[in-house]
C-alpha positions in Angstrom: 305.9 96.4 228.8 306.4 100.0 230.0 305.1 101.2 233.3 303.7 104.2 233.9 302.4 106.0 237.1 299.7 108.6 236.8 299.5 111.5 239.8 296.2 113.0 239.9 294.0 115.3 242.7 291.4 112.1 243.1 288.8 115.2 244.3 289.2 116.3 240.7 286.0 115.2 238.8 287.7 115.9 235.5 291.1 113.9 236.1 288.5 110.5 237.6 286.5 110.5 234.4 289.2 111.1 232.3 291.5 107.8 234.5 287.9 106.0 233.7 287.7 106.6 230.1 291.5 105.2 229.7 290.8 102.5 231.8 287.4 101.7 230.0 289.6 101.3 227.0 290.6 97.9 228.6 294.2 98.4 226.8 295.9 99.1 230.6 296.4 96.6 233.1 296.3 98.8 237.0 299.2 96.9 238.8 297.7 97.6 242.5 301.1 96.5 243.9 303.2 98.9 242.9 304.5 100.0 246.4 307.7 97.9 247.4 306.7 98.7 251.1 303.2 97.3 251.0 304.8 94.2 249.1 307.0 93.9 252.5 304.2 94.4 255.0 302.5 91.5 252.9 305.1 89.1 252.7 305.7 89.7 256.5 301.9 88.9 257.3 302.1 85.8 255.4 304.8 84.6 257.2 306.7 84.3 253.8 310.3 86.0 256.0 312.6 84.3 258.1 314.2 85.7 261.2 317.7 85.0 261.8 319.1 84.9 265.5 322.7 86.3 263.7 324.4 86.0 260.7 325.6 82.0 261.6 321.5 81.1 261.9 320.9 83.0 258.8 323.4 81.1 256.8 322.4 77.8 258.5 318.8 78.6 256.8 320.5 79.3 253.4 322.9 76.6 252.9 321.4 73.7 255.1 
């Protein structure tokens, strides 16, 4: 599967309807995740991250 990402003026009438029409199509999947850094934030606010107090913790954590 190839990605592609789509810049548009979202206060352009024309460029909505047309992003509607494609996506009517129902032959696109919108990935809403896209951004690396809102993938952080989210694993960070899940509590899905570890905080090492050095490098000895951290590989304490990793090898047992």
């Amino acid at each position: 599967m190839a990605t592609i990402t789509l810049k548009y003026d979202a206060h352009n009438s024309i460029a909505r309807k047309a992003l509607d029409l494609l996506l009517s199509l129902k032959i696109f999947v919108v990935d809403e995740h896209t951004d690396e850094l809102k993938k952080s934030i989210e694993d960070v606010e899940a509590g899905k991250t570890y905080k090492a107090k050095d490098a000895k913790d951290l590989m304490r954590k990793i090898y047992g």
